[in-house]
C-alpha positions in Angstrom: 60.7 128.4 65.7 59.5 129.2 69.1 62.1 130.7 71.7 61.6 127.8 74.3 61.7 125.2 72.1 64.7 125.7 70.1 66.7 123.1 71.9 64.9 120.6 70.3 66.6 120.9 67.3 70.4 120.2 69.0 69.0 116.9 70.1 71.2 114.1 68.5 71.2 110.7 68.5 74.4 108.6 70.1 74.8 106.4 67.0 75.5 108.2 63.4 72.2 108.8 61.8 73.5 106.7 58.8 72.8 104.0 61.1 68.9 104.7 61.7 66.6 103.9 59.4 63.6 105.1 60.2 59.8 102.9 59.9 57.2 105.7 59.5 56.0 107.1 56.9 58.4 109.0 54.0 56.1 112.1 54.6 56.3 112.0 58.5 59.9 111.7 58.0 60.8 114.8 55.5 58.2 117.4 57.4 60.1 116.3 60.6 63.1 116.7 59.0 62.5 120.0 57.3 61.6 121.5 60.7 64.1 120.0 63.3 66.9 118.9 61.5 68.5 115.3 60.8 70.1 114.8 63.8 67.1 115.2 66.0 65.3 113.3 64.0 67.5 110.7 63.9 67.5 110.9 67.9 63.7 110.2 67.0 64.0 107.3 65.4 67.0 105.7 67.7 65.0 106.3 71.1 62.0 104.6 69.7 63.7 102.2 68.7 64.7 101.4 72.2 61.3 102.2 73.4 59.4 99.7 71.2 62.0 97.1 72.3 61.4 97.8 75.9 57.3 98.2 75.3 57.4 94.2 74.0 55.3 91.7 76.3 57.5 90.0 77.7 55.0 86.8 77.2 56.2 87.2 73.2 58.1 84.4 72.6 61.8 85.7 72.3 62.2 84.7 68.5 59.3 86.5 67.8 59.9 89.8 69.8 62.3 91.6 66.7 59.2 91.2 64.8 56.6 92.8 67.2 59.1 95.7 68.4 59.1 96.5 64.4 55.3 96.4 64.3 55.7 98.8 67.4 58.1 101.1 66.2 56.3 103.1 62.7 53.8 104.7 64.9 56.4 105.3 68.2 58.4 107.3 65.9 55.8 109.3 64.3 53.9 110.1 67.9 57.3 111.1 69.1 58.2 113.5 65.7 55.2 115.3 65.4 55.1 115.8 69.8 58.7 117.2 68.6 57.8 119.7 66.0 54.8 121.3 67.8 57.2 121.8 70.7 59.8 123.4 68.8 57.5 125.5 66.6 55.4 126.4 69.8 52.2 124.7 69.0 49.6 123.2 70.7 49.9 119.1 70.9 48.1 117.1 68.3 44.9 116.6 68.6 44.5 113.9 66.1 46.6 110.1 65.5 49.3 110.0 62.9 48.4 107.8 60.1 50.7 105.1 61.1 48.8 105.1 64.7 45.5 104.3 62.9 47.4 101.5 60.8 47.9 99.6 63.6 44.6 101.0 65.6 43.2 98.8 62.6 45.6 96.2 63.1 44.1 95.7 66.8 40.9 96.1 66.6 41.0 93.0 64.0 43.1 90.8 66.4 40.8 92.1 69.5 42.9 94.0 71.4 41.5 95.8 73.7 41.4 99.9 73.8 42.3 99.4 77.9 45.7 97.7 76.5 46.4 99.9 74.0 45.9 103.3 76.2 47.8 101.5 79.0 51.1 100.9 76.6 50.7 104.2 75.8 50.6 105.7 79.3 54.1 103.7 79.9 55.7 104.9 76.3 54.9 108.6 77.2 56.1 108.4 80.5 59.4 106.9 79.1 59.5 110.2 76.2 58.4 112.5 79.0 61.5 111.3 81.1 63.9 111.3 78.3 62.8 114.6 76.8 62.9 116.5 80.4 66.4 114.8 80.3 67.8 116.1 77.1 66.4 119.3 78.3 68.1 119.7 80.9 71.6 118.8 79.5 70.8 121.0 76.5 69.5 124.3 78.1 71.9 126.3 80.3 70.9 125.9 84.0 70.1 130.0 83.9 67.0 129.8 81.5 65.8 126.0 82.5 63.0 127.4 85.0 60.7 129.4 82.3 61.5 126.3 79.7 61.0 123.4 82.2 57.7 124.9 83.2 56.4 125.0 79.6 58.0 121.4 79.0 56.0 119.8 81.7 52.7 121.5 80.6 53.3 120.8 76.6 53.9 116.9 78.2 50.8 116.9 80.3 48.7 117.8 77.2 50.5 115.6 75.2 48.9 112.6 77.2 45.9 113.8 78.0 45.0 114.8 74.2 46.7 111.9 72.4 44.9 109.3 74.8 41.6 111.2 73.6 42.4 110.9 70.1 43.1 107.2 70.4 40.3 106.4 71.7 38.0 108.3 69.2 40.7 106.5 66.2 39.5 103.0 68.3 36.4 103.9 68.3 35.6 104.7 64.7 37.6 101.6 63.4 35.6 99.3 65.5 32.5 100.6 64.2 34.1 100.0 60.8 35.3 96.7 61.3 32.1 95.3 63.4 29.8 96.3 60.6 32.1 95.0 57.7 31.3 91.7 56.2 34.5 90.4 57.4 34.2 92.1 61.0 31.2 90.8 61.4 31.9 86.8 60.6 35.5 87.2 62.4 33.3 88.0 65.6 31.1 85.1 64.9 34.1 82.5 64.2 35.8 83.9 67.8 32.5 83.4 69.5 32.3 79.6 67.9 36.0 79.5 69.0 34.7 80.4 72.6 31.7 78.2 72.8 30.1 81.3 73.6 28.1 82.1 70.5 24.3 83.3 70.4 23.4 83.3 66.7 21.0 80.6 66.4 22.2 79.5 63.1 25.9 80.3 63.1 26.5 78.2 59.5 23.8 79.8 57.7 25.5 83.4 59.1 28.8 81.9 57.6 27.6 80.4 54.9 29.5 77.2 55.9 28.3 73.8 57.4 29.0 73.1 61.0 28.0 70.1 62.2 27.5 67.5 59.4 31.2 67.7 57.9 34.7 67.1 58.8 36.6 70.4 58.8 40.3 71.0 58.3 42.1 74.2 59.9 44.6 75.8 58.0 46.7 79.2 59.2 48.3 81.2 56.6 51.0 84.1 58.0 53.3 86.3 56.1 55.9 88.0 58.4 56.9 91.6 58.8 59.5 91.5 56.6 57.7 89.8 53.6 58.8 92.0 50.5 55.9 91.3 48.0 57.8 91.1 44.8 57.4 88.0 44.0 53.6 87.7 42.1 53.2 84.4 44.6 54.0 86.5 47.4 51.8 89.9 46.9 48.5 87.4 46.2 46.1 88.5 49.3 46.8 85.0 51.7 42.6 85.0 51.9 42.8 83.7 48.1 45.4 81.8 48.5 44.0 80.3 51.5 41.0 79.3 49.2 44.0 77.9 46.7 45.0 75.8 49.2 41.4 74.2 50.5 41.0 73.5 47.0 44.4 71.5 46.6 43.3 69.3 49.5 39.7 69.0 48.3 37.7 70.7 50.5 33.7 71.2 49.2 33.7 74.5 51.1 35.4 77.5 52.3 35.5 79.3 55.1 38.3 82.7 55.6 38.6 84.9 57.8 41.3 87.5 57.9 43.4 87.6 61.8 44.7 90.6 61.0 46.4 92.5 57.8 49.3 89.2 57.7 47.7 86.2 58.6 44.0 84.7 57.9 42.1 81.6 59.3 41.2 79.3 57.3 38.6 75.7 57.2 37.8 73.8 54.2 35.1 71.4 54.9 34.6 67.7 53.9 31.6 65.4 53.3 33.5 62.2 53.7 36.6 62.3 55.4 38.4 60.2 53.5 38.7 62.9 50.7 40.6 65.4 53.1 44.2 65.2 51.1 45.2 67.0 54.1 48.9 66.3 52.9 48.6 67.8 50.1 49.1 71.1 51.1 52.1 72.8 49.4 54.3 75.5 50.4 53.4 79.3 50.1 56.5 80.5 48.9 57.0 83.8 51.2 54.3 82.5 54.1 54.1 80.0 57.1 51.1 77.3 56.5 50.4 75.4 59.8 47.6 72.2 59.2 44.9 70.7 61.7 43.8 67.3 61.7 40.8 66.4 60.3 37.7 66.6 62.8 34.2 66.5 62.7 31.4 68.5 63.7 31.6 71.8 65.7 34.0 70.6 68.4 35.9 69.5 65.3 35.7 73.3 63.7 37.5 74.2 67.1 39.6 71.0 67.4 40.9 71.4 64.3 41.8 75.1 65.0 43.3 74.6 68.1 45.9 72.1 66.5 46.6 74.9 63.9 47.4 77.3 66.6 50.2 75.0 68.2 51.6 74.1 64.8 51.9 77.9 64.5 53.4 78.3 67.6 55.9 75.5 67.5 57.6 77.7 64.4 58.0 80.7 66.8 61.2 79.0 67.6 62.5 79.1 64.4 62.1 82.4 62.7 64.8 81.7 60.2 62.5 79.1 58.8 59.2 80.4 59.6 58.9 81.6 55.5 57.7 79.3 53.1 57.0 76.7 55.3 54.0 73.9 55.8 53.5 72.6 59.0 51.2 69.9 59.9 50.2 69.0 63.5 50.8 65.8 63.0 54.6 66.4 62.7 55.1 68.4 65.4 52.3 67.2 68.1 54.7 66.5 70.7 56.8 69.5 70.2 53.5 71.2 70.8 53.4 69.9 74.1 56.7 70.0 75.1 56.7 73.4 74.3 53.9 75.1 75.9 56.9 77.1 78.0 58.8 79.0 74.9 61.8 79.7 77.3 61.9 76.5 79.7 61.9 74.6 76.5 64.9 76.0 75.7 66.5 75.7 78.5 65.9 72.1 79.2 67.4 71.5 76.0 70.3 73.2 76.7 70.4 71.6 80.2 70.0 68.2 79.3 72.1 68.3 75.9 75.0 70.6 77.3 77.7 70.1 74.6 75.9 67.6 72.6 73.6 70.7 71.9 75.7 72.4 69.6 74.5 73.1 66.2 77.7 71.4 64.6 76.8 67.8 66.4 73.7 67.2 64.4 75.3 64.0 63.3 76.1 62.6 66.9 72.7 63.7 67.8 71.2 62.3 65.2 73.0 58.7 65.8 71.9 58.9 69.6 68.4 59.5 68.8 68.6 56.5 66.3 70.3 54.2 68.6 67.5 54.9 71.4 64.4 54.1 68.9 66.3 50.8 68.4 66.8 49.2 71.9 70.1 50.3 72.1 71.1 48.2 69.5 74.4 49.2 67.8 73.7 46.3 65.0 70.1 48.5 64.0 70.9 51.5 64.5 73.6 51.1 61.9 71.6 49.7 59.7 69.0 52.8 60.0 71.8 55.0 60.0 73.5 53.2 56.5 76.8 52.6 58.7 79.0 50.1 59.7 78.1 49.1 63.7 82.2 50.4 65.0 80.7 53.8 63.6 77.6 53.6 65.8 79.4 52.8 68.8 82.7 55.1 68.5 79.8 57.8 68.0 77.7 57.0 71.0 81.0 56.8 72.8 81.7 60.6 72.1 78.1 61.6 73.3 78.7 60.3 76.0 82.1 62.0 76.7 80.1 65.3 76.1 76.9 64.5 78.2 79.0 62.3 81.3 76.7 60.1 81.7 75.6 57.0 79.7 72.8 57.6 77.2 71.0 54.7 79.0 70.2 57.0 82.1 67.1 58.4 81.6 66.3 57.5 78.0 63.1 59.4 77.9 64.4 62.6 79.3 67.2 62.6 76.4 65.3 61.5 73.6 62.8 64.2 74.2 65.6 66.8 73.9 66.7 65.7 71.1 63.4 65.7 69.5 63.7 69.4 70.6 66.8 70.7 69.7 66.6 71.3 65.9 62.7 72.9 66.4 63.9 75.0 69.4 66.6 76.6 66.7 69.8 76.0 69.0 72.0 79.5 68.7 75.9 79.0 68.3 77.0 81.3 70.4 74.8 79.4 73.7 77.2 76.8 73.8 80.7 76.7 74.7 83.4 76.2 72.1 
């Protein structure tokens, strides 16, 4: 253990390390545990937690943003324990990634994020560990032997950058050479250009192995979240052959897959005659989100087809409760597509316009509103729709109105667009008053 770098083991997290579970690697934890101690390691694990929540785009939908701050956090913590053990042992900063850095290097390259991105988040996560570390430091070490230490700190920090951002980029590097020259690299960049419009292979379909132009295609997505277990035999089955499961069960004549990234693939089956696309068909994936495009021809179709996919997909982002085992057809949800293009100011106009009647315990008056302004504003229909007596209709629309103040005749549009929203925006109890 090196004299000026002792301290590092007194560090300790604010919470009991009972309470932190660490993400990386078993290994990555027990050497970092065998050197600086549990507690320090625990601080480990609870500051990157914190820093992977603040690291988030804030673009990522809000539902979705547990999920990517646990994608971030297995290679924040092992970045942050080895930087710890080399300072306390007095060696020199790694010079290579942790494993769980080229895990999701590979997870990147795949979904085409760029190395500019990467290096940039990790600029702003080391200048948050730099800041906390000089912190600890200085509330650690006595004020009489801070100037020696501080001095080494800042250097070990500097390198700590410089080398890691040179060993990232070399990881990048290597794994898009990998990945590019890969049978599946290599038709994922061709689908993106086709995606794009942008492509320069003369004969993209015979590259594929899939017809473009002369058949109806039908886009499927496939997605298993971060906290899929595997256990079940349905839900360890790689989603590429399940996708082809699927194309099958709908009666698709070919295949194409292509693997996002290691949790979610893309998927077309195409059609001769459109009429044989049992597009609603589809089943559920116990374990995994399936989101369906329409049926449409041709290579605008291919993209079309996609496209609708895509919004399916992102429609669910609302609901992560119910994001497992799960298909989704655009055709459902076409208008929540479009009314939700703005994650947040969905939700908000929602709340806005429902106020009270928003509330996850008036599904029934919502319900009867919504009913009652697809019918005219017919009490008489609506009952009958609803399989109740008329009085019931209109005692009901008389308490929505008591909780919106206003008649549900003023702007009819504006309301019944809400409550088309409410149950796919995922209303949250504690949003509304009691």
């Amino acid at each position: 253990m090196s004299a000026t770098g002792s301290w590092v083991c007194r560090l300790h997290p604010s919470a009991s390390p009972d309470e932190l579970e660490p993400t990386c690697l078993p290994e990555t934890w027990n050497r970092t545990v065998a050197v600086i101690g549990i507690g320090a390691s625990s601080w480990a694990v609870e500051f990157c937690r914190e820093l992977a929540a603040l690291s988030v785009d804030p673009d990522v939908p809000a539902v979705r943003r547990a999920e990517a701050t646990e994608e971030l956090r297995p290679t924040a913590e092992a970045v942050v324990m080895e930087a710890l053990v080399a300072l306390c042992l007095g060696r020199a900063v790694p010079t290579t990634v942790p494993p769980e850095t080229t895990r999701q290097i590979a997870r990147a390259v795949r979904q085409r994020i760029s190395l500019e991105r990467i290096l940039a988040f990790q600029r702003a996560s080391h200048a948050r560990f730099s800041d906390a570390l000089v912190s600890e430091f200085r509330r650690l070490v006595p004020a009489d032997q801070q100037s020696e230490g501080h001095s080494d700190l800042s250097r070990f920090l500097v390198d700590l950058v410089s080398s890691f951002s040179l060993a990232c980029s070399a990881a990048y590097a290597a794994e898009e050479q990998a990945w590019l020259t890969s049978i599946d690299g290599s038709r994922g960049e061709l689908v993106r250009a086709l995606l794009r419009g942008d492509h320069a292979v003369l004969d993209p379909a015979k590259a594929l192995r899939y017809e473009l132009v002369n058949r109806t295609h039908v886009s499927l997505i496939l997605r298993r979240d971060a906290h899929a277990d595997g256990d079940d035999d349905e839900e360890s089955e790689g989603l590429d052959r399940v996708a082809a499961k699927l194309l099958t069960c709908i009666g698709a004549t070919a295949h194409l897959v292509i693997p996002s990234d290691e949790r979610e693939v893309w998927a077309w089956g195409g059609f001769t005659d459109p009429r044989s696309a049992a597009v609603r068909s589809t089943p559920v994936v116990p374990g995994a989100l399936v989101t369906v495009g329409r049926p449409a021809r041709g290579l605008d179709g291919f993209r079309a087809t996609h496209e609708e996919a895509k919004a399916a997909a992102r429609v669910t982002l609302y609901s992560a409760g119910r994001s497992r085992g799960r298909t989704v057809f655009f055709e459902d949800v076409r208008l929540a597509a479009l009314l939700t293009s703005d994650p947040e100011r969905a939700q908000s106009f929602v709340r806005d316009e429902l106020g009270a009647l928003g509330h996850p315990r008036e599904s029934l008056l919502r319900e009867t509103v919504r009913v009652y302004l697809e019918c005219n504003c017919s009490p008489a229909t609506a009952a009958a729709r609803l399989d109740v007596v008329k009085n019931t209709v209109v005692y009901r629309i008389r308490r929505a109105e008591a909780m919106l103040g206003r008649s549900v005749k003023e702007q009819q549009g504006i309301l019944w667009a809400a409550l088309h929203l409410v149950d796919i925006v995922d209303p949250v109890e504690s949003q509304y008053s009691a």
